[in-house]
Biotite code that builds the C-alpha atoms (Angstrom):
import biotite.structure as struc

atoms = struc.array([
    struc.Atom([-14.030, 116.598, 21.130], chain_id="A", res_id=1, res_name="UNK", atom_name="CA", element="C"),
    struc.Atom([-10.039, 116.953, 21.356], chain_id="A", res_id=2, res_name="UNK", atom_name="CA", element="C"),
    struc.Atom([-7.895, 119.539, 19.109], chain_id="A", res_id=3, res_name="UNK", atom_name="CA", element="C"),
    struc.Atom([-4.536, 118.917, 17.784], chain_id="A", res_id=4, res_name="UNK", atom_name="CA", element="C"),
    struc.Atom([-2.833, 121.839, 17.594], chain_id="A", res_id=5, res_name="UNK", atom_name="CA", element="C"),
    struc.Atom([0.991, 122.713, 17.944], chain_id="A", res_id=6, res_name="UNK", atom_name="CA", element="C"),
    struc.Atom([1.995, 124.514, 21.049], chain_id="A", res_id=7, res_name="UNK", atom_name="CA", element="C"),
    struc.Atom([5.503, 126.107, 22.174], chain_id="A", res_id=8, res_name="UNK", atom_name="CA", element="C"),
    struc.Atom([8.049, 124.362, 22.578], chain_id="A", res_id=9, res_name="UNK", atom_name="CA", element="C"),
    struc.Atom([5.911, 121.196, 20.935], chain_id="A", res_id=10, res_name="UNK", atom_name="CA", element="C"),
    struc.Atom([5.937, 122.591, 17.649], chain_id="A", res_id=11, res_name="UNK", atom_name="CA", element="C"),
    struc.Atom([7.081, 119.085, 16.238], chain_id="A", res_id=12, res_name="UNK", atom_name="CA", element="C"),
    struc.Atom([4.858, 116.878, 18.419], chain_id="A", res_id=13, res_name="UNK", atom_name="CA", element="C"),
    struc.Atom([1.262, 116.958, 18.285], chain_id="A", res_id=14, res_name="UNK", atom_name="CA", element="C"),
    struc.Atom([-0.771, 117.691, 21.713], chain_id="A", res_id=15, res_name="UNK", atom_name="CA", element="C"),
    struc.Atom([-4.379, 116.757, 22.695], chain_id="A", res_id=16, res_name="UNK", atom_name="CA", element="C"),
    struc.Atom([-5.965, 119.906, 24.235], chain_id="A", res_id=17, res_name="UNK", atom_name="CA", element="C"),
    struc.Atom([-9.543, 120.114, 25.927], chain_id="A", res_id=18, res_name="UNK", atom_name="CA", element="C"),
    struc.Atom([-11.727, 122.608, 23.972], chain_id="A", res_id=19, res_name="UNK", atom_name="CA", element="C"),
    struc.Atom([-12.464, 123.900, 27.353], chain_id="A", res_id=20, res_name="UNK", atom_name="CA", element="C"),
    struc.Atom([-8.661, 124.433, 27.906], chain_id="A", res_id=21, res_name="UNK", atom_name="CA", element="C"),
    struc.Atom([-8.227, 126.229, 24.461], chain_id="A", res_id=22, res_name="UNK", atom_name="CA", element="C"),
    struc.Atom([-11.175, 128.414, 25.501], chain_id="A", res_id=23, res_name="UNK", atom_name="CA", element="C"),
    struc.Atom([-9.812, 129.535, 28.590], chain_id="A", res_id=24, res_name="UNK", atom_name="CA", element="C"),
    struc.Atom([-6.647, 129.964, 27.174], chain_id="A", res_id=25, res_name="UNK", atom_name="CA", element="C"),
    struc.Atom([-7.719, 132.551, 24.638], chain_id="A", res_id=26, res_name="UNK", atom_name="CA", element="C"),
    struc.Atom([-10.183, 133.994, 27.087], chain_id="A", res_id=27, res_name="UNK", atom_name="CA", element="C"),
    struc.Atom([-6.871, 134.883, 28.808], chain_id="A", res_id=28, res_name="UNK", atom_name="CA", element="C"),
    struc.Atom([-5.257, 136.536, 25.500], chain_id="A", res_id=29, res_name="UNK", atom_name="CA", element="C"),
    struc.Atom([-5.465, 140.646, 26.084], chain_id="A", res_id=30, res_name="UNK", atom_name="CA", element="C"),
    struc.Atom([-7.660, 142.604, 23.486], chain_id="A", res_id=31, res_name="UNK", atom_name="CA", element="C"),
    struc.Atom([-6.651, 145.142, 21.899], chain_id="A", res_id=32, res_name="UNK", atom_name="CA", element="C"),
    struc.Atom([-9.528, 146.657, 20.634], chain_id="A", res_id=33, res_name="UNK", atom_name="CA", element="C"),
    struc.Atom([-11.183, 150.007, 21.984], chain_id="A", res_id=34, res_name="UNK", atom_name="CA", element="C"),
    struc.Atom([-14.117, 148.661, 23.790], chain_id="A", res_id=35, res_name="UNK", atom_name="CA", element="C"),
    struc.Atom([-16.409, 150.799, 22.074], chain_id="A", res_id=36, res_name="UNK", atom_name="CA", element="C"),
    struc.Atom([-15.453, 149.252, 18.315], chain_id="A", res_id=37, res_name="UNK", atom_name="CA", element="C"),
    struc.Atom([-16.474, 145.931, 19.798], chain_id="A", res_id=38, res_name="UNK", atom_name="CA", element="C"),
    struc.Atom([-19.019, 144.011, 18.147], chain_id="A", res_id=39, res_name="UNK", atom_name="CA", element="C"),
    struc.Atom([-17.674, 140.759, 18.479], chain_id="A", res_id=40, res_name="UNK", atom_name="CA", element="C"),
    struc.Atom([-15.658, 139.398, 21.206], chain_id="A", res_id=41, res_name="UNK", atom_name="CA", element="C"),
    struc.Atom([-12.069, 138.320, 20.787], chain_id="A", res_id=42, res_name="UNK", atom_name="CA", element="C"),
    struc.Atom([-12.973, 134.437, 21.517], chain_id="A", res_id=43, res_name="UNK", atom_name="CA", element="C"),
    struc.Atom([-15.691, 134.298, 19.025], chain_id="A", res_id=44, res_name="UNK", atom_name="CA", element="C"),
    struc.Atom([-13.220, 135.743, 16.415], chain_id="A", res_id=45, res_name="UNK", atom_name="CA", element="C"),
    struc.Atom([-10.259, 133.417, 17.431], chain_id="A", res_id=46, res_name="UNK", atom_name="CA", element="C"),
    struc.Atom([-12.507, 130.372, 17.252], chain_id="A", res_id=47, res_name="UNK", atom_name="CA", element="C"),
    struc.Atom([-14.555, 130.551, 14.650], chain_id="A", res_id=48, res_name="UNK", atom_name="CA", element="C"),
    struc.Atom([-10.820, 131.175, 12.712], chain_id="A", res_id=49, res_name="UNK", atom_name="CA", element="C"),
    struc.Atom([-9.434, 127.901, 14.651], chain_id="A", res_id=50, res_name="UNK", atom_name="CA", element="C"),
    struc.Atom([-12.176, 125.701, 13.573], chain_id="A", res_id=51, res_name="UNK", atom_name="CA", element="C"),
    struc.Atom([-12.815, 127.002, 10.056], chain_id="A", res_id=52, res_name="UNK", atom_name="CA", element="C"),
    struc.Atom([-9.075, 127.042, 9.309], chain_id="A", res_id=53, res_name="UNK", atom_name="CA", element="C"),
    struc.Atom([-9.211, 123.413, 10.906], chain_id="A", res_id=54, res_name="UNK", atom_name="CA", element="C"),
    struc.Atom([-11.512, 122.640, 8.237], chain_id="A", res_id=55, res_name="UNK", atom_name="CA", element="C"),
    struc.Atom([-10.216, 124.072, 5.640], chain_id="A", res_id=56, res_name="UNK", atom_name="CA", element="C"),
    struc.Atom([-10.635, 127.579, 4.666], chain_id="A", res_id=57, res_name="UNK", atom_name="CA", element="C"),
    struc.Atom([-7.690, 129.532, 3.104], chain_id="A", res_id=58, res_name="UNK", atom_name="CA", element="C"),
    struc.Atom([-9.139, 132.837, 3.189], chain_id="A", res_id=59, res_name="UNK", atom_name="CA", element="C"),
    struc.Atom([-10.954, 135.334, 5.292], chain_id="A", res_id=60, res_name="UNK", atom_name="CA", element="C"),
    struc.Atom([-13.908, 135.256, 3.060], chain_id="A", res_id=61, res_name="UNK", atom_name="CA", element="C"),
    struc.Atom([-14.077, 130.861, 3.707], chain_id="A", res_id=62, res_name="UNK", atom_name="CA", element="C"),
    struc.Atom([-13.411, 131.903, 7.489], chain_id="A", res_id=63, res_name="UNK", atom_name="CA", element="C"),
    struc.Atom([-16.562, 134.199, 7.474], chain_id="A", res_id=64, res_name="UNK", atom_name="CA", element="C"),
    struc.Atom([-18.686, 131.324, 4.865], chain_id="A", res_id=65, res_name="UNK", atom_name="CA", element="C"),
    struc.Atom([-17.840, 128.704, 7.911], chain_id="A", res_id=66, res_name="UNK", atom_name="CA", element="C"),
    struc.Atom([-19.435, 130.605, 10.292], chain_id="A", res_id=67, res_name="UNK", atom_name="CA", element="C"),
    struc.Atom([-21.998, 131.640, 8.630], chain_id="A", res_id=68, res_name="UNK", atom_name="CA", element="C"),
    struc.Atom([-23.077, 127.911, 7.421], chain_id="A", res_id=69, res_name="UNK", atom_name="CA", element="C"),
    struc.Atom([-21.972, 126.734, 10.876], chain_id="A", res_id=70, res_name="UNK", atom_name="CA", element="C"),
    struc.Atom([-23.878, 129.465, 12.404], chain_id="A", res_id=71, res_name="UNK", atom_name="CA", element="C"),
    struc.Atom([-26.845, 127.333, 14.936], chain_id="A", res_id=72, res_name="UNK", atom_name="CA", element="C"),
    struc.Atom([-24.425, 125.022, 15.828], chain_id="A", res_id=73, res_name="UNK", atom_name="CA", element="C"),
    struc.Atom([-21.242, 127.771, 16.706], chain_id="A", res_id=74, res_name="UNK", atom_name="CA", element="C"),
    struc.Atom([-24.493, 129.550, 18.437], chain_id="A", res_id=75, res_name="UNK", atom_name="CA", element="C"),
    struc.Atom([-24.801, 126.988, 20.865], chain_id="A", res_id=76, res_name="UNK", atom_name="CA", element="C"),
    struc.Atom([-20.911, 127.706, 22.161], chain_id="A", res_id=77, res_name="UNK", atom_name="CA", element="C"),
    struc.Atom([-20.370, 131.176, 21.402], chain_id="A", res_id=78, res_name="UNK", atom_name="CA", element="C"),
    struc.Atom([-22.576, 134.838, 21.544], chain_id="A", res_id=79, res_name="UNK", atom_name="CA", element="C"),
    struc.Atom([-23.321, 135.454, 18.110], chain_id="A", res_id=80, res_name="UNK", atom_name="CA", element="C"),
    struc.Atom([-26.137, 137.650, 18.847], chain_id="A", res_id=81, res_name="UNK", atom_name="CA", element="C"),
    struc.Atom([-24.467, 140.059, 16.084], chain_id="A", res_id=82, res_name="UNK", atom_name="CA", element="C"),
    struc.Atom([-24.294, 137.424, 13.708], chain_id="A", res_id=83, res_name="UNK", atom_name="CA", element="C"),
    struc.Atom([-20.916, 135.906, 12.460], chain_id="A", res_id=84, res_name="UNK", atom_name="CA", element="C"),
    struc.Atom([-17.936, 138.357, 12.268], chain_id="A", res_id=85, res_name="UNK", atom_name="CA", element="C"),
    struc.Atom([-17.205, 139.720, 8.276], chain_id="A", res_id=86, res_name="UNK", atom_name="CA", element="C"),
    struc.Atom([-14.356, 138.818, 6.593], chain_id="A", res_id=87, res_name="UNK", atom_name="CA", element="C"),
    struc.Atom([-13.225, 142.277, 6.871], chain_id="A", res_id=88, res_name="UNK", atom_name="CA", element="C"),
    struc.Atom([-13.637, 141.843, 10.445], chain_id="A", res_id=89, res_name="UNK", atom_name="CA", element="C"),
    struc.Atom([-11.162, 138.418, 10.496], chain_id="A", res_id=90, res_name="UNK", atom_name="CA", element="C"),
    struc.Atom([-8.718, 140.289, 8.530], chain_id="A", res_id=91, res_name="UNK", atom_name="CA", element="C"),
    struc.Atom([-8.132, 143.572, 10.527], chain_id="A", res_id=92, res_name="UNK", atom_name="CA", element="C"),
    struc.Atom([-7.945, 141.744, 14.127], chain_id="A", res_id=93, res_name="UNK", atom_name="CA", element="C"),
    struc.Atom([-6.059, 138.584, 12.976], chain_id="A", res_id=94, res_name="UNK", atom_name="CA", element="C"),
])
């Protein structure tokens, strides 16, 4: 599975990145959350908003309806032992 997604100075030109690549790289993005009000972790937020935006959603209530109907298969990549982050949830951290 390759992404295209725009990056830096490549905003014009389209770039193949590994998934594992795009993982690490937001695995490397600083949370700002207090640790405490964490229910879901800042890579299962970003990516379930990367792939459902990928696919189409336009809202944070389509973000949260992709991972809910993509829920066993986003299971088998990300902790979703809390179930799929609300829409509310999208919206305040992105």
């Amino acid at each position: 599975m390759i992404f295209l997604i725009f990056l830096g100075e490549h905003r014009d030109k389209k770039k193949e990145v590994d998934p594992v690549f795009m993982l690490d790289f937001i695995s490397s993005i600083e949370d700002p959350r207090i640790d405490r009000t964490k229910k879901h972790s800042l890579e299962t937020i970003m990516i379930i908003a990367i792939c459902a935006v990928i696919c189409g959603a336009k809202s944070w209530n389509e973000i949260e309806v992709y991972g809910t109907l993509k829920l066993e298969f986003l299971s088998k990549f990300l902790n979703l032992e809390n179930g799929v982050p609300s829409h509310d949830t999208f919206r305040r951290f992105l």
